[in-house]
C-alpha positions as CSV (number, residue, x, y, z in Angstrom):
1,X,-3.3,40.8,5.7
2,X,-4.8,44.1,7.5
3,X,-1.4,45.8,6.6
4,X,-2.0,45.1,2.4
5,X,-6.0,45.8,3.3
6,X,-5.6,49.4,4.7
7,X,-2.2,49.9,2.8
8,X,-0.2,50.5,6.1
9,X,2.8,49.0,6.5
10,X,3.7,47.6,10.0
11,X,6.2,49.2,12.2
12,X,9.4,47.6,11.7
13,X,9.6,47.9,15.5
14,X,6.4,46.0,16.6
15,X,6.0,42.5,17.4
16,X,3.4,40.5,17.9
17,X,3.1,37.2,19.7
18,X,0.4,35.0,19.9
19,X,-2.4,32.8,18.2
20,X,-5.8,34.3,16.4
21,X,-9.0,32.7,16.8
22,X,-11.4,32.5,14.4
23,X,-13.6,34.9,15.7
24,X,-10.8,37.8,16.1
25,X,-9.7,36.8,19.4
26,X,-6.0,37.1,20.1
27,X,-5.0,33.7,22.2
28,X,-2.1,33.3,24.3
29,X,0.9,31.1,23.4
30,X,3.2,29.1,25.6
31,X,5.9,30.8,27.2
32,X,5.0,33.8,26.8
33,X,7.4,35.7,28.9
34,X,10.9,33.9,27.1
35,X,8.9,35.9,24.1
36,X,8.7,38.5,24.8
37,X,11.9,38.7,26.4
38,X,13.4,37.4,23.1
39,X,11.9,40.3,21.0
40,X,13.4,42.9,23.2
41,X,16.3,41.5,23.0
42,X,16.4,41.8,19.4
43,X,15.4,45.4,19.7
44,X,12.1,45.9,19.3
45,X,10.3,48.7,20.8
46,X,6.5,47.5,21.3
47,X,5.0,44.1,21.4
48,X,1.3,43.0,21.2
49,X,0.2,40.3,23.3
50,X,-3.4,38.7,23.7
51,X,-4.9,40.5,26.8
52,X,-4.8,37.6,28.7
53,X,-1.0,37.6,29.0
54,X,-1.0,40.9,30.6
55,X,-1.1,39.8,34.5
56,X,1.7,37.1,33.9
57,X,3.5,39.8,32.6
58,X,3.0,42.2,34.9
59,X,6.1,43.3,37.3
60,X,8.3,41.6,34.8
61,X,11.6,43.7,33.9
62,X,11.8,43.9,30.0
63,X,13.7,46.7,29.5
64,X,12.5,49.5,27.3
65,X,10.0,47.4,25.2
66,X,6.3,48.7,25.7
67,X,3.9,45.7,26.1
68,X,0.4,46.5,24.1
69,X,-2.3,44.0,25.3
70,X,-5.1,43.3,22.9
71,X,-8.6,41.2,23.2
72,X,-9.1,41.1,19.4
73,X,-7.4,42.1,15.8
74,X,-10.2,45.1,16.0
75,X,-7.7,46.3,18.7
76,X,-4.8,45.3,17.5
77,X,-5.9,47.7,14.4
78,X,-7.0,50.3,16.4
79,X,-3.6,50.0,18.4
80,X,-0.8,49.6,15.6
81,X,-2.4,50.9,12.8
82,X,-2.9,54.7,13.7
83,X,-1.5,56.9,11.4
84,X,1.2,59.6,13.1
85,X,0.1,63.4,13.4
């Protein structure tokens, strides 16, 4: 929906993973490492995950994905949707 609102597409090489509260909050979801370690298996470049997820995270060997941890969809906006240059 914020994609079609500020007519910017998403990255075909994000992911995102993980549950939004009413309030804007990004939640975390259940395995949350096999998730992530799924996406960058399938190639994808960057991944946003609720902040919370960050310490369990942390250490893990992913390979080249780049883990972008977000408190809120504000974030997540200010984090995916910046335009290049």
């Amino acid at each position: 929906m914020i994609s079609s609102f500020l007519e910017f597409p998403i990255p075909n090489n994000v992911a995102f993973i993980g549950e939004i509260g009413l309030g804007g909050e990004l939640r975390m979801v259940p395995k949350m490492e096999k998730r992530v370690s799924t996406v960058a298996k399938l190639g994808y470049k960057k991944c946003v995950v609720p902040k919370l997820a960050e310490k369990s995270l942390e250490g893990l060997d992913f390979g080249e994905i780049e883990i972008l941890a977000c408190k809120n969809l504000k974030e997540v906006i200010n984090t995916v949707f910046v335009a290049d240059g």
